[in-house]
DOBALUM-993186 format. One record per residue: residue number from 1; residue in one letter; x, y, z of N, C-alpha, C, O, CB in turn. Coordinates in steps of 0.05 Angstrom, whole numbers, always signed. Glycine has a CB too. Layout:
SITE   pos   code       nx       ny       nz      cax      cay      caz       cx       cy       cz       ox       oy       oz      cbx      cby      cbz
SITE   NUM      A        X        Y        Z        X        Y        Z        X        Y        Z        X        Y        Z        X        Y        Z
...
! end
This chain:
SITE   pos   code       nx       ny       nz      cax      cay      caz       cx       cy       cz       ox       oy       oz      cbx      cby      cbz
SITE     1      X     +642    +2745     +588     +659    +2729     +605     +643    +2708     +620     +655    +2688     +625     +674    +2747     +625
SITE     2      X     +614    +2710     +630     +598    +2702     +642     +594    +2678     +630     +601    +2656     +640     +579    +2718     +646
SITE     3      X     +583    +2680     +607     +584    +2652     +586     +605    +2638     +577     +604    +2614     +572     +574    +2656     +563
SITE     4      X     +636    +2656     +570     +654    +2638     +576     +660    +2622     +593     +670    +2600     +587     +668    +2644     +575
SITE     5      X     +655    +2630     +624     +658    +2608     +641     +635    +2590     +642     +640    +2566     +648     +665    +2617     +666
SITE     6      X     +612    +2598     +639     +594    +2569     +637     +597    +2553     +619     +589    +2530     +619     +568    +2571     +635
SITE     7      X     +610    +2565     +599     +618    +2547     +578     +646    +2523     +584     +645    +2499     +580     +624    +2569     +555
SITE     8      X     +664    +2538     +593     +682    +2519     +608     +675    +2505     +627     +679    +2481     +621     +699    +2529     +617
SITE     9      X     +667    +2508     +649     +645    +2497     +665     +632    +2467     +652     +637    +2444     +659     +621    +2522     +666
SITE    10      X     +621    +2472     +638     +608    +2450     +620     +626    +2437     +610     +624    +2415     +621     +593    +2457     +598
SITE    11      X     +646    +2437     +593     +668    +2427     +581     +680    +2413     +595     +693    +2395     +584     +683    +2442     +573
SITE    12      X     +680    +2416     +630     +699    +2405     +647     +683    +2381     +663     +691    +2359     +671     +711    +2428     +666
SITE    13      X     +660    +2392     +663     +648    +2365     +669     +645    +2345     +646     +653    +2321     +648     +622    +2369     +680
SITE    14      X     +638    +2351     +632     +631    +2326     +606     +662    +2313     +609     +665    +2288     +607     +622    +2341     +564
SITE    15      X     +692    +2336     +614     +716    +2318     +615     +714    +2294     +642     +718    +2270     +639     +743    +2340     +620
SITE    16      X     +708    +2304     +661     +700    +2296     +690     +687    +2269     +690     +691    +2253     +709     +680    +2316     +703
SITE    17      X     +667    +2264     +663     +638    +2251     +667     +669    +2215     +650     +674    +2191     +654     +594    +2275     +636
SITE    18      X     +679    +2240     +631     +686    +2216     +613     +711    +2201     +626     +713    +2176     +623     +695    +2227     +581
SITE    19      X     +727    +2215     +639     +749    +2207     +653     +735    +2184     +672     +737    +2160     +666     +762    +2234     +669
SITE    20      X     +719    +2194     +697     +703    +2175     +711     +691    +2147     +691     +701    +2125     +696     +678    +2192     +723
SITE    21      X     +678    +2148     +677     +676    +2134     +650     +695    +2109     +644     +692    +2084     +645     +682    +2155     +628
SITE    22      X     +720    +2131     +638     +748    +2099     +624     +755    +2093     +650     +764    +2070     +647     +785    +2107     +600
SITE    23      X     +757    +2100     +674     +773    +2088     +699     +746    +2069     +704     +755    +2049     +714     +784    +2114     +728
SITE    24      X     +721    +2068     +702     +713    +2048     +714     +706    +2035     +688     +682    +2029     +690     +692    +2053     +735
SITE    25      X     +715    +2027     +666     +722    +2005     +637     +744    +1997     +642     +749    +1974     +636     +725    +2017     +605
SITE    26      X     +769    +2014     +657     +794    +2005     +660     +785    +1984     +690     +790    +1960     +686     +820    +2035     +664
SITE    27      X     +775    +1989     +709     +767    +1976     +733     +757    +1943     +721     +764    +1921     +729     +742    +1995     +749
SITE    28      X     +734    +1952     +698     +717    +1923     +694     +732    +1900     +670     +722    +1878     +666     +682    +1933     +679
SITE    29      X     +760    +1913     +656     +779    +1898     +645     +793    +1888     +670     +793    +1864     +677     +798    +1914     +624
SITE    30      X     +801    +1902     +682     +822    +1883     +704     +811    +1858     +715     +821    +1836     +716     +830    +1899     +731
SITE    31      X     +784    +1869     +727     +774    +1843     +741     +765    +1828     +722     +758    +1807     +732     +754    +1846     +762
SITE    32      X     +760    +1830     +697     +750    +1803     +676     +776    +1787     +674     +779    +1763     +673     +740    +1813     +640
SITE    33      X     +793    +1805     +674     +818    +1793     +669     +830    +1769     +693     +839    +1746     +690     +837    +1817     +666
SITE    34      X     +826    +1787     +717     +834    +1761     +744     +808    +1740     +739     +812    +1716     +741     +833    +1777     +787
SITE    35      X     +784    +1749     +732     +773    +1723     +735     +775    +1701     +719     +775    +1676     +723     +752    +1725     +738
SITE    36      X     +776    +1714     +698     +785    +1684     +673     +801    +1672     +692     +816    +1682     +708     +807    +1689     +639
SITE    37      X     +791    +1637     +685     +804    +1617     +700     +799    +1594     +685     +784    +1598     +665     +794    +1615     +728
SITE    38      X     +809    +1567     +688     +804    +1544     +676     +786    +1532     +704     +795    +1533     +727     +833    +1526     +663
SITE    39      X     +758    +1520     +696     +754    +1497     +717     +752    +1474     +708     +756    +1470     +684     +733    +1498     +733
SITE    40      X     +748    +1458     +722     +748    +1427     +718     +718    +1418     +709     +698    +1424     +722     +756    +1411     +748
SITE    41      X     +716    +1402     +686     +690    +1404     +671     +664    +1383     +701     +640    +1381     +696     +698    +1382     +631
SITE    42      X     +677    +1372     +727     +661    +1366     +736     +642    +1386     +756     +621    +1379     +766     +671    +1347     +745
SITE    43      X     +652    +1412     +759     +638    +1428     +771     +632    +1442     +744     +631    +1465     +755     +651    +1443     +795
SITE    44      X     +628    +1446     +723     +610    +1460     +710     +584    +1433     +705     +563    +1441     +695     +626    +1476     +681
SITE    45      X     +585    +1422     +708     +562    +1394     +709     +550    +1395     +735     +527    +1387     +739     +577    +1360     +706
SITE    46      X     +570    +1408     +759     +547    +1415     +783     +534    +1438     +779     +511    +1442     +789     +559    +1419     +813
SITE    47      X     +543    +1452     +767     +532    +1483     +755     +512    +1481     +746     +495    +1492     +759     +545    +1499     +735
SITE    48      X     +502    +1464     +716     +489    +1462     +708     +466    +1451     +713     +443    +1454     +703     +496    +1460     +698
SITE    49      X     +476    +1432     +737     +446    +1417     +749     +438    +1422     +770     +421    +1408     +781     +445    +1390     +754
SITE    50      X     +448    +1447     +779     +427    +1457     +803     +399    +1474     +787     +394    +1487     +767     +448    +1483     +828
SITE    51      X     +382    +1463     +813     +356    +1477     +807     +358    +1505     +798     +378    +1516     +806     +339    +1478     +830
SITE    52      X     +341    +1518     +783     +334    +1547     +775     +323    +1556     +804     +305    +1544     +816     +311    +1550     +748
SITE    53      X     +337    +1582     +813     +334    +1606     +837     +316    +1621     +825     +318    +1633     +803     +361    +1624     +845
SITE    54      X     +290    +1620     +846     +264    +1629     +834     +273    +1654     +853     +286    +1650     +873     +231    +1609     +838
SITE    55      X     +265    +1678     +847     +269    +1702     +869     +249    +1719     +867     +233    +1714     +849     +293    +1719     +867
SITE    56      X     +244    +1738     +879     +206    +1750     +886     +220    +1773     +866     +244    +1779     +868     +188    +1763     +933
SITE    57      X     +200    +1786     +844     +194    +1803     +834     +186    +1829     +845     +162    +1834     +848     +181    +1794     +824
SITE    58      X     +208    +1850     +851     +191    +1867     +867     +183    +1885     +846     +188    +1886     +822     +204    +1879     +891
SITE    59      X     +163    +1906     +868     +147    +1933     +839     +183    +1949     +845     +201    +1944     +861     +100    +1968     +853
SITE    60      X     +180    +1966     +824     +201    +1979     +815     +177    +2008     +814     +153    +2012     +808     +219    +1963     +783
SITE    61      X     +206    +2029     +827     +192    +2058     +827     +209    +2061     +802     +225    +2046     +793     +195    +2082     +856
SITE    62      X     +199    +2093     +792     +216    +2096     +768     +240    +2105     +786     +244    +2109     +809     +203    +2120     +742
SITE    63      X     +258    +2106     +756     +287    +2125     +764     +286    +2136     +775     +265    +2146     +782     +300    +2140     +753
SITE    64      X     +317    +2144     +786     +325    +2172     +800     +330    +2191     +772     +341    +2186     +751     +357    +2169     +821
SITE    65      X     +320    +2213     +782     +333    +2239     +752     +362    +2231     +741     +370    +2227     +719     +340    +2278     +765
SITE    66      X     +381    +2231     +778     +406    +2231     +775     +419    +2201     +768     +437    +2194     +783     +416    +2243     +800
SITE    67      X     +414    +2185     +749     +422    +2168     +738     +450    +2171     +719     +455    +2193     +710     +402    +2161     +729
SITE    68      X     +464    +2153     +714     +492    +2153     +698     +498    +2136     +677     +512    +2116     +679     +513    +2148     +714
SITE    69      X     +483    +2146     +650     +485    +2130     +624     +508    +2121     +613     +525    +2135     +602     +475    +2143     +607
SITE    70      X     +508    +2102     +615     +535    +2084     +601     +529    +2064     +579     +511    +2049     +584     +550    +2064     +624
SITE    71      X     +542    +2062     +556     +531    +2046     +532     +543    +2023     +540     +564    +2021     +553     +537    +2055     +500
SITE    72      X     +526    +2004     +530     +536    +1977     +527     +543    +1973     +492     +527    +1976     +474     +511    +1953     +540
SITE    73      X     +574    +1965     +490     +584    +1954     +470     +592    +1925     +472     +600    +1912     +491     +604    +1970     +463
SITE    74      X     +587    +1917     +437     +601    +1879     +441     +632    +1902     +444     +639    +1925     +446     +599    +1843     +400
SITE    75      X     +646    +1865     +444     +667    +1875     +434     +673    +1876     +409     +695    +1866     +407     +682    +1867     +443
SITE    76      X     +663    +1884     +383     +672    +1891     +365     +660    +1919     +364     +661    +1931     +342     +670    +1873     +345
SITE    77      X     +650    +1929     +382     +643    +1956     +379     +604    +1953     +371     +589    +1972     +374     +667    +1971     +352
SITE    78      X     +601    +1937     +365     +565    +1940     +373     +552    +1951     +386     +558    +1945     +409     +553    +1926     +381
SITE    79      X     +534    +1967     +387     +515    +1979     +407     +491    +1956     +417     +478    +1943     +401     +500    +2008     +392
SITE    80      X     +488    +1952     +443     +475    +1925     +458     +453    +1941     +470     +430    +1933     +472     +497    +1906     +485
SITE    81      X     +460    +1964     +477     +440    +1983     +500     +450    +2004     +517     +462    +2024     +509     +428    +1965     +523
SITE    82      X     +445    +2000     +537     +442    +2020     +560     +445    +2014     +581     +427    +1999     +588     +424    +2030     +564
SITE    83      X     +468    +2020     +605     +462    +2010     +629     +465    +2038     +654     +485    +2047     +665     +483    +1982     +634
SITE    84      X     +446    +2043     +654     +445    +2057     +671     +452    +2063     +701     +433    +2053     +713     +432    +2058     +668
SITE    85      X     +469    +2075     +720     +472    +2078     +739     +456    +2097     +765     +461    +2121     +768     +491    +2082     +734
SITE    86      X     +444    +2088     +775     +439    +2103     +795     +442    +2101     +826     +460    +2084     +832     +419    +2107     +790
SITE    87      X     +432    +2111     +845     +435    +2099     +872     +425    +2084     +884     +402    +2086     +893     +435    +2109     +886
SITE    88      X     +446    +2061     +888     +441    +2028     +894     +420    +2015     +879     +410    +1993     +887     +432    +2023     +924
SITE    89      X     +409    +2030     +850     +396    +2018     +819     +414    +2016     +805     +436    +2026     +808     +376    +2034     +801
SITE    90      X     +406    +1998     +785     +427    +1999     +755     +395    +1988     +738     +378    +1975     +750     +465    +1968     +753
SITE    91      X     +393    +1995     +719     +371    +1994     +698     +389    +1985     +676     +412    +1995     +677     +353    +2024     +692
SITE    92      X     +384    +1967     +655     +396    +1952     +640     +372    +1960     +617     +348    +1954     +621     +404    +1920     +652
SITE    93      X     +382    +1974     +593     +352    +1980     +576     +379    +1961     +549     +402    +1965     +545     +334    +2032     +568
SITE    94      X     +360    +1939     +536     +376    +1936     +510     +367    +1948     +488     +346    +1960     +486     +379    +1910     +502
SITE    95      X     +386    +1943     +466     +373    +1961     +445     +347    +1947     +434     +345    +1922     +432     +395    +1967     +418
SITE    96      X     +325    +1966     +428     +301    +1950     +422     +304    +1934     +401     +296    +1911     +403     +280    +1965     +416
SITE    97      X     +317    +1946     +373     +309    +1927     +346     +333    +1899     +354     +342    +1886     +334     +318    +1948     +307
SITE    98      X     +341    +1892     +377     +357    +1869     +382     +334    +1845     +388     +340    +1822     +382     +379    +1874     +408
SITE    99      X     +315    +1849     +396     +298    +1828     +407     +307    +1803     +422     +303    +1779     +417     +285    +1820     +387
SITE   100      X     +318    +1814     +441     +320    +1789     +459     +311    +1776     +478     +297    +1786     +496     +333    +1789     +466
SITE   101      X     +314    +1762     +477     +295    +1740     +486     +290    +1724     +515     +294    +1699     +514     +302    +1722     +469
SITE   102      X     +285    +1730     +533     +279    +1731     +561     +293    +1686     +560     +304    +1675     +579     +232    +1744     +571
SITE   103      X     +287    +1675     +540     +289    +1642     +543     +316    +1632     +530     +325    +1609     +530     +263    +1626     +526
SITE   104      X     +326    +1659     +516     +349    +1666     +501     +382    +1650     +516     +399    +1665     +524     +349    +1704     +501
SITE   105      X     +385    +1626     +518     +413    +1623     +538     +435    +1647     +533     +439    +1654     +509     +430    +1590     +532
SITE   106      X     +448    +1657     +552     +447    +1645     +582     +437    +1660     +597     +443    +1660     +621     +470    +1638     +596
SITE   107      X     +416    +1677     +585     +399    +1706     +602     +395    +1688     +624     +412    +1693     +641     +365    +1723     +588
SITE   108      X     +379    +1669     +632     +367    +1657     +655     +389    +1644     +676     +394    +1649     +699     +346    +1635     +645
SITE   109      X     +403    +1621     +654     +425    +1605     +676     +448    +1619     +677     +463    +1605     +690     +434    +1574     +667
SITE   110      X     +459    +1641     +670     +485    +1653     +675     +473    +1682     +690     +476    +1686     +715     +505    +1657     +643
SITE   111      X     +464    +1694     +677     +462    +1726     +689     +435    +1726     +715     +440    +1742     +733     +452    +1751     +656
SITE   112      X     +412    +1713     +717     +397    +1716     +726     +412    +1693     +758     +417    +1699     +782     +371    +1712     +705
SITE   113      X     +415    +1674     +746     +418    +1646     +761     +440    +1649     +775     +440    +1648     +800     +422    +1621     +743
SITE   114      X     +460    +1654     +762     +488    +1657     +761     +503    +1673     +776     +518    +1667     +795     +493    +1664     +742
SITE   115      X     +496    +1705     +760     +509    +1715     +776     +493    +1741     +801     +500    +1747     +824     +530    +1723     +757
SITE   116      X     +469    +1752     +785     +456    +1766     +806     +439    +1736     +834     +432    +1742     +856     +427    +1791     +783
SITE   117      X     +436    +1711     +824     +434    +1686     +842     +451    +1694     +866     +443    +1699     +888     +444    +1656     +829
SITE   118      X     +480    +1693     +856     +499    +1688     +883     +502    +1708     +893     +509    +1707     +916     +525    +1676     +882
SITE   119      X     +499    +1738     +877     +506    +1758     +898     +485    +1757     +921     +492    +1760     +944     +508    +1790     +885
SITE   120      X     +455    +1751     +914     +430    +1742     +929     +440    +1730     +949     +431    +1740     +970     +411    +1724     +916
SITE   121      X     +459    +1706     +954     +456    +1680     +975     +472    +1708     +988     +461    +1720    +1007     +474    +1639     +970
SITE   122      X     +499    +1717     +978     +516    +1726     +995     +504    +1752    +1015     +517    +1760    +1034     +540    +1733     +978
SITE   123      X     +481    +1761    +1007     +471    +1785    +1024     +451    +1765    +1037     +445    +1773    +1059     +456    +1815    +1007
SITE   124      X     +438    +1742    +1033     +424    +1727    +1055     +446    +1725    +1071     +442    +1740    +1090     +410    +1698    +1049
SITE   125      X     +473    +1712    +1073     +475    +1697    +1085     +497    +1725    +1099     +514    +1719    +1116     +480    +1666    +1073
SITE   126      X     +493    +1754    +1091     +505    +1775    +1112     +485    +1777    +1123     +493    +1778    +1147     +516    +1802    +1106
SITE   127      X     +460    +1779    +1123     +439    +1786    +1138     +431    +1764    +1157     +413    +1765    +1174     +417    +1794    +1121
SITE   128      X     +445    +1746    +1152     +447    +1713    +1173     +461    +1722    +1190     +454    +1722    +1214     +464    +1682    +1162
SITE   129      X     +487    +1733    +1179     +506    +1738    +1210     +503    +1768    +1224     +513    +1776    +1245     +544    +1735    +1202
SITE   130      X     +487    +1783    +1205     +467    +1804    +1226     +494    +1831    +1219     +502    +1849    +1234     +461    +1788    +1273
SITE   131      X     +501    +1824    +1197     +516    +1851    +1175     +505    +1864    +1161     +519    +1884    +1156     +534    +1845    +1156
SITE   132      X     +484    +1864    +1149     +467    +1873    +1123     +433    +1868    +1137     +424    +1848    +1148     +476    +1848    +1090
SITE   133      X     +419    +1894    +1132     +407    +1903    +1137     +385    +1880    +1110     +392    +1876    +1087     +416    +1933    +1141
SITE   134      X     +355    +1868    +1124     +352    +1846    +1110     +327    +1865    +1081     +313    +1852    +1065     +338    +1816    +1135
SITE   135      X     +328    +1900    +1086     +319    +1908    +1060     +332    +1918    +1037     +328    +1930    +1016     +306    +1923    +1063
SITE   136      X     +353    +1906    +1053     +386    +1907    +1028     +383    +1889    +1008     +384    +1894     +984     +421    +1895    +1042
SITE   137      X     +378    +1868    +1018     +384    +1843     +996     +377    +1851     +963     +354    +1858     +958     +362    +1813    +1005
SITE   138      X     +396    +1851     +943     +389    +1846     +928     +374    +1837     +911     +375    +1813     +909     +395    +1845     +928
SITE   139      X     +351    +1855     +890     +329    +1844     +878     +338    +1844     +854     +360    +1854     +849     +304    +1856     +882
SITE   140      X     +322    +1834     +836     +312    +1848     +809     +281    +1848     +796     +266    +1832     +806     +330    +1835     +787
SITE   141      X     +274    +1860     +780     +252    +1861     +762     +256    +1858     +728     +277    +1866     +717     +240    +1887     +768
SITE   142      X     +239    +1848     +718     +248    +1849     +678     +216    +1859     +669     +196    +1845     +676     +259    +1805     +657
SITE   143      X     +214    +1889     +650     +189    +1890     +642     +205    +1874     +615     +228    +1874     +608     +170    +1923     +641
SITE   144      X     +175    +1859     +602     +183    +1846     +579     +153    +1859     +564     +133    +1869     +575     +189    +1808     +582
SITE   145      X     +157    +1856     +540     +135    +1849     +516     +137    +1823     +503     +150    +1816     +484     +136    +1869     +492
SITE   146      X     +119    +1806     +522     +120    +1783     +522     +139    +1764     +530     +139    +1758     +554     +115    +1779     +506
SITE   147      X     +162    +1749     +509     +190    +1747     +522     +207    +1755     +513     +229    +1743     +510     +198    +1728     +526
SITE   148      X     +200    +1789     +504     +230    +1798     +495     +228    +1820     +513     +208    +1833     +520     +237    +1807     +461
SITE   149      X     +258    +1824     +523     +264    +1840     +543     +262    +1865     +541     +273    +1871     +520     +284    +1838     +550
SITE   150      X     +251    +1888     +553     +247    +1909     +550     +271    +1925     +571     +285    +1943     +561     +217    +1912     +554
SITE   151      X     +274    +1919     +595     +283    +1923     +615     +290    +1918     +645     +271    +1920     +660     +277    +1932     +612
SITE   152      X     +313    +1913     +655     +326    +1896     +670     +325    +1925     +696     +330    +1948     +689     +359    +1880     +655
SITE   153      X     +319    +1918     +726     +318    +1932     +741     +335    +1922     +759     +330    +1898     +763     +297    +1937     +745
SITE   154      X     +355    +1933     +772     +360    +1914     +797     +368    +1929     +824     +391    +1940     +825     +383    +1894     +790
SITE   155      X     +357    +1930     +839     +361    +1941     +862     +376    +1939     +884     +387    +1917     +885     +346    +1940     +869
SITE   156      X     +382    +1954     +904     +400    +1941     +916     +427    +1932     +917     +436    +1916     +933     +394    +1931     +916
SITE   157      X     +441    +1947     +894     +476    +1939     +878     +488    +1971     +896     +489    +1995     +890     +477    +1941     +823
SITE   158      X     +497    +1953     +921     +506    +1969     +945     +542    +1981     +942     +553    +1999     +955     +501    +1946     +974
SITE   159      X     +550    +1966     +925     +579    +1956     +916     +587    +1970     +888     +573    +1969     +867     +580    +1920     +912
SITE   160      X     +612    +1984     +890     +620    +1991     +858     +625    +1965     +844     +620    +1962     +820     +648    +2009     +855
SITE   161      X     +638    +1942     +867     +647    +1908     +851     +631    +1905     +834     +635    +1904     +810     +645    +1879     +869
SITE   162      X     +598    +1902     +853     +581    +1892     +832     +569    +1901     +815     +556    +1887     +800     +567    +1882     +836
SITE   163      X     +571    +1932     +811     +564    +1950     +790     +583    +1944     +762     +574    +1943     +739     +567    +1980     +803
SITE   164      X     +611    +1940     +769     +626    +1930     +751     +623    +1889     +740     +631    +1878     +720     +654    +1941     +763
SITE   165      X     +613    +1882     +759     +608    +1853     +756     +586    +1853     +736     +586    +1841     +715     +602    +1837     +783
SITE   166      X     +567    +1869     +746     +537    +1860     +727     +544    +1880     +701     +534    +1873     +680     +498    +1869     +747
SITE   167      X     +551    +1892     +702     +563    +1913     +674     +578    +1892     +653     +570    +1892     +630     +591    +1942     +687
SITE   168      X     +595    +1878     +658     +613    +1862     +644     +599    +1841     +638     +598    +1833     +614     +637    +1856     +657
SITE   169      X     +583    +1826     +660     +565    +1800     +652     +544    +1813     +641     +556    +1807     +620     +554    +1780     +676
SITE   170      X     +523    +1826     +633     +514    +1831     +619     +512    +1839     +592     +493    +1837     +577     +511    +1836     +627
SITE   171      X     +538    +1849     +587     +556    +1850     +561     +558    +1822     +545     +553    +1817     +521     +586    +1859     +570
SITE   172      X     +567    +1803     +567     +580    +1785     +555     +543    +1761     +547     +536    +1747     +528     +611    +1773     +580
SITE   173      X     +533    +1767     +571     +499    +1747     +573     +490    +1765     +543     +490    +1746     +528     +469    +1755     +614
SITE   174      X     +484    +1786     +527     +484    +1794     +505     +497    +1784     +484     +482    +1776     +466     +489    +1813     +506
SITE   175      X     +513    +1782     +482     +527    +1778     +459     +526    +1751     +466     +518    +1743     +445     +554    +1793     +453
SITE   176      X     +529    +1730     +480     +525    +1704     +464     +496    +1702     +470     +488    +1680     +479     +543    +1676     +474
SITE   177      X     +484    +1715     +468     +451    +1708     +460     +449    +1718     +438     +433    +1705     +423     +428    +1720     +478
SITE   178      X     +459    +1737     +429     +455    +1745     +404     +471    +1729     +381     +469    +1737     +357     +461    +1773     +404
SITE   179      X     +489    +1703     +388     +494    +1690     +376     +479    +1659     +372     +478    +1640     +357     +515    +1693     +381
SITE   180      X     +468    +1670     +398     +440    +1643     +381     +413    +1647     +371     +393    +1633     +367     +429    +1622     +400
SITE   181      X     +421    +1673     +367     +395    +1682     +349     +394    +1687     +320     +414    +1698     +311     +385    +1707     +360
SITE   182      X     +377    +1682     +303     +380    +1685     +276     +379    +1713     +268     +361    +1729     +272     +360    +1671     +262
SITE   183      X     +400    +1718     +256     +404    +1746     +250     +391    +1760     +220     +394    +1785     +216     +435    +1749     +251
! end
């Protein structure tokens, strides 16, 4: 009986793990969905011509044990990687034989620039009005082998929003990099 219930036990979490799982895929469809928008092609021409957001490299400790593996799929069902969850970390591992490419668009001007950029201004500019504590701010780190990405660190993702923000843009900064790469 003892092992039947550890055995159920087990069964109920892996249900637990997967449920938690599709409600936050069901969470990161909705909001892709409100954000699709049309803009006006003169602010994507301001977009594009602002300077590159240089940001400090910090050291990265390893993981927490208690991390929360989640695959990254394209959408046709591809395997991209790994994005890992932990507390106020997310670790982004891609699949190795993908080789991608740190110079790869839009790794730099969309995902780096883009969108972990602005969550950056927005915790400067809480720690301006003396809301956010200023060893909050959002970092990241990339180990590379050379300029192909090994691994994306980012610290500081205080928010389920942006756990689901950088989950979805990262999906999407993948897959059109992997469409400008020769396959």
């Amino acid at each position: 009986m003892a092992e039947l219930k550890k055995d159920l036990e087990e069964k109920i979490a892996k249900a637990e793990k997967e449920l938690a799982f599709l409600k936050a895929s069901l969470k990161l469809v909705d909001e892709a969905l409100t954000r699709i928008s049309f803009r006006p092609a003169s602010r994507l021409v301001e977009e594009t011509q602002k300077a590159p957001v240089e940001m400090p490299k910090p050291s990265i400790e390893p993981p927490a044990p208690q991390e929360q593996p989640f695959p990254i799929k394209s959408k046709t069902g591809e395997d991209l990687g790994m994005f890992y969850i932990g507390k106020n970390t997310i670790r982004i591992v891609p699949r190795p034989d993908l080789g991608l490419n740190l110079k790869t668009p839009p790794f730099q001007s969309f995902f780096l620039e883009r969108v972990i950029g602005e969550m950056r201004k927005k915790d400067e500019m809480a720690v301006d009005a003396g809301t956010k504590d200023p060893d909050s701010i959002i970092e990241y780190s990339i180990k590379s082998d050379g300029d192909i990405i090994k691994e994306i660190t980012i610290l500081n993702v205080d928010e389920d929003s942006r756990v689901r923000e950088l989950r979805s843009s990262i999906r999407w900064t993948f897959e059109r990099m992997l469409e400008k790469m020769p396959r």
